[in-house]
Residue, then its C-alpha position, 0 to 999 in steps of 0.5 A: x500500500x502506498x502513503x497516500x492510501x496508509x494517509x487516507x485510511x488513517x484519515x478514515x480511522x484505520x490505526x493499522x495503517x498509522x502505524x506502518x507509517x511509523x514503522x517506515x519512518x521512525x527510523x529515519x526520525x530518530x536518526x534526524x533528532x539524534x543528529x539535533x539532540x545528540x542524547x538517544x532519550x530526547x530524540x526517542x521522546x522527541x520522535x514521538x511528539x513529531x509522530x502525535x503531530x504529523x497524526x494531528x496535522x495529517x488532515x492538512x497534508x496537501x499530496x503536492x509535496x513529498x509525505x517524507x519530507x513534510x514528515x521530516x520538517x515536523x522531526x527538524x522543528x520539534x528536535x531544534x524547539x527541544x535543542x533550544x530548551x535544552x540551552x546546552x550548546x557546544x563549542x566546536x573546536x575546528x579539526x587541524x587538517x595536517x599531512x599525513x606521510x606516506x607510511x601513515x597513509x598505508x596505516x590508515x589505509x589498512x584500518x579503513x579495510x579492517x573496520x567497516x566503513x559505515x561505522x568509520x561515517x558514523x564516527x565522524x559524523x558525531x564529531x561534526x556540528x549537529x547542523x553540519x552532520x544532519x545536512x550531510x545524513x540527509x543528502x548523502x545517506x538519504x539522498x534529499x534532494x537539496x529541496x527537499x532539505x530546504x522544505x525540512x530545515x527551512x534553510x535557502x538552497x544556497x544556505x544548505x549549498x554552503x553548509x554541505x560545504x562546509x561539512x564536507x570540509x569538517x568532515x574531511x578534516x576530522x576524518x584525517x584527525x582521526x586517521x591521524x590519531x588511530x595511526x599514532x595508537x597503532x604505531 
């Protein structure tokens, strides 16, 4: 059954269908507000209230956009109210991109063999700014289009271009530090 049916036999009182709407979304949801959060049981509390939100406002979802992306927004702006009340805020200190020489190189390239690769990403992207590491998540790992991020976050595309940028740069950075370090350790 596609969205639009589970939606219109939710509207019609069908629970079955809500909660395979849950169940196809909650993870990318948690994902979202983990990323803003970055405390598991604020984001699992704050999946939930997205989630009794989307049900309310679910009779004013217009088909003329993305489900997801709707949905998504209402993750996003719950997450960054409960980020805000929160009022914790944290410094990032900006990774020092150095080189590396041709033996660590080989060390660090025998370590991304060893470990897989996925865990490597998600390491980094931990490390990076929660806006930053949301952005990158949403248009490499979920492939939003940059449109779609723009109706999520209400950033401008050129906003978003210059954050994925930025990221990139962070990401890279912080992934030759921890290179870096995990060569150091080995030798």
């Amino acid at each position: 059954m596609d969205e639009q049916k589970w939606i219109k036999s939710i509207l019609a009182g069908d629970t079955q269908s809500f909660s395979c709407l849950v169940a196809k979304y909650q993870q990318m949801a948690f994902n979202i507000a983990f990323r803003i959060l970055e405390n598991r049981e604020e984001a699992e509390e704050v999946v939930q209230d997205a989630f009794v939100k989307m049900y309310r406002a679910l009779p004013s979802f217009q088909f003329g956009s993305k489900f997801s992306t709707w949905f998504y927004k209402i993750v996003y702006n719950t997450a960054i109210t409960a980020h805000r009340k929160q009022s914790i805020f944290e410094s990032y200190d900006d990774a020092i991109a150095t080189d590396l020489t041709t033996n660590e190189v080989d060390s660090a390239t025998a370590i991304l063999e060893r470990e897989d690769r996925k865990e490597i990403i998600a390491r980094v992207l931990k490390k990076l700014p929660a806006d930053e590491s949301l952005l990158l998540n949403l248009f490499y790992l979920e492939e939003c289009s940059i449109a779609d991020i723009s109706q999520i976050t209400e950033l401008t595309a050129s906003n978003i271009k210059v954050k994925l940028f930025r990221g990139r740069k962070h990401f890279y950075e912080t992934l030759q530090l921890m290179m870096k370090k995990e060569t150091v350790s080995v030798l």
